[in-house]
C-alpha positions as CSV (number, residue, x, y, z in Angstrom):
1,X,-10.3,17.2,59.3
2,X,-8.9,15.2,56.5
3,X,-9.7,15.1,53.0
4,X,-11.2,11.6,53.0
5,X,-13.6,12.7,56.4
6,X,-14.6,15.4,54.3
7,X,-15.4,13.6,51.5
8,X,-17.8,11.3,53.3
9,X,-19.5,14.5,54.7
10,X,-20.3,15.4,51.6
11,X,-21.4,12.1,50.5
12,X,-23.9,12.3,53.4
13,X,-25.0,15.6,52.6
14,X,-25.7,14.9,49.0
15,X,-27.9,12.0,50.0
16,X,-30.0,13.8,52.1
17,X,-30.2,16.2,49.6
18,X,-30.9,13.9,47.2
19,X,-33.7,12.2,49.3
20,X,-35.2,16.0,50.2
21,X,-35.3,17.0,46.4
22,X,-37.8,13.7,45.6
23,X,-40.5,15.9,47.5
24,X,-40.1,18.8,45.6
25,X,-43.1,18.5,42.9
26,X,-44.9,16.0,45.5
27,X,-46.0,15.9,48.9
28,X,-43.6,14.9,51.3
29,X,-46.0,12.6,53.3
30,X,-46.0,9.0,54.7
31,X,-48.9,8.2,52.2
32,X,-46.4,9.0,49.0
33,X,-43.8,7.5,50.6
34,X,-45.5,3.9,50.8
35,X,-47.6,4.3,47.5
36,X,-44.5,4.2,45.3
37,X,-42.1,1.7,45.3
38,X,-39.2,3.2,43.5
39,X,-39.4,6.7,46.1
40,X,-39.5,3.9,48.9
41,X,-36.2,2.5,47.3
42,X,-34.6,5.4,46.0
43,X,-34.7,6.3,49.6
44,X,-33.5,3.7,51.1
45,X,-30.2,3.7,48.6
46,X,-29.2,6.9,50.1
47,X,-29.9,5.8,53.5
48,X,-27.4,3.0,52.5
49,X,-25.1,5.7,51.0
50,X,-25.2,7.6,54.1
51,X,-24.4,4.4,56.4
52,X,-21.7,3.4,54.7
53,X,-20.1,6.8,54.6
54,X,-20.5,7.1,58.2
55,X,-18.5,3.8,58.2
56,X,-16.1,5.4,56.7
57,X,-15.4,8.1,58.8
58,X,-15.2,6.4,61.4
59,X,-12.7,3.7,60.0
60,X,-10.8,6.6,59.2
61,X,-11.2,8.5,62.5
62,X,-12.7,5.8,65.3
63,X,-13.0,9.2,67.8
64,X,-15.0,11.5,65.1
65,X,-18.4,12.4,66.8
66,X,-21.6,12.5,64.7
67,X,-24.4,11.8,66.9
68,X,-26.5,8.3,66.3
69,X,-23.5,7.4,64.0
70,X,-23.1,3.6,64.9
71,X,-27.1,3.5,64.6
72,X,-26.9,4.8,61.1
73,X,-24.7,2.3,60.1
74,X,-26.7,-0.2,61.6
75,X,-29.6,0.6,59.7
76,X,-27.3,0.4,56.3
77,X,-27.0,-2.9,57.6
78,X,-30.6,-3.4,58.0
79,X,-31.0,-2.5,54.4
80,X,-28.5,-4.6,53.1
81,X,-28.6,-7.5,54.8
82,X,-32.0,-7.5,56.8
83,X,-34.0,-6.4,54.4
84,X,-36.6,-8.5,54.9
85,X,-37.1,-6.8,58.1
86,X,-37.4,-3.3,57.0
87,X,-40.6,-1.3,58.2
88,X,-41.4,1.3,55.8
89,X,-42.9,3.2,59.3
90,X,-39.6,3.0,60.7
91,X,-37.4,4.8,57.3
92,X,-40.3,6.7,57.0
93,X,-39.8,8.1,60.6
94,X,-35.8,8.5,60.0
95,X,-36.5,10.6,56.8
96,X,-38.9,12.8,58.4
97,X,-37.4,13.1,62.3
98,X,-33.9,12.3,62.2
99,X,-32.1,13.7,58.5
100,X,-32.7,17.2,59.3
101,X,-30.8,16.9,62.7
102,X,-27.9,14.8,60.7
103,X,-28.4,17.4,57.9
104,X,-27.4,20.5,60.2
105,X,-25.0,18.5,61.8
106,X,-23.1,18.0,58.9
107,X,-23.8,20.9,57.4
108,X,-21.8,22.7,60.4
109,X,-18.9,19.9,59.9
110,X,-18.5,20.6,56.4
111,X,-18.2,24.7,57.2
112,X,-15.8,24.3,59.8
């Protein structure tokens, strides 16, 4: 793997760790997610983070396999350009169903 793929891993990883680490004195629940508006967009920055890192990767290597990578960069679209249209249900559901899956994913990347 090249330097600049594993440079975006890491990118990635330090966004989800970033976003796990703004439960760490609250409680990690739908409920403080939508009754604060700088969690709810602190959030979605790293989701951007992580999206466009992903783009990255695969600009760099178009055959790199990281599963739901073309719908992660489609939500950083979303949030950029569509963000009108952003249900705090549906990030809410990414944060707490899908980062852990991405998280070990990348995790095992990184340590290959």
């Amino acid at each position: 793997m090249n330097e600049k793929v594993l440079k975006c891993l890491y990118d990635i990883k330090l966004a989800i760790d970033e976003i796990n680490s703004f439960f760490v004195h609250s409680k990690k629940s739908y409920e403080t997610y939508k009754s604060d508006i700088l969690l709810r967009r602190a959030i979605e920055r790293n989701l951007e983070i992580i999206g466009e890192a992903m783009s990255r990767i695969l600009k760099e290597e178009p055959e790199f396999i990281i599963e739901n990578a073309k719908r992660i960069i489609g939500l950083r679209n979303q949030i950029i350009h569509g963000y009108d249209s952003i249900s705090d249900e549906n990030i809410w559901g990414i944060v707490v169903n899908h980062l852990p899956s991405l998280k070990a994913e990348v995790d095992n990347l990184i340590n290959e």
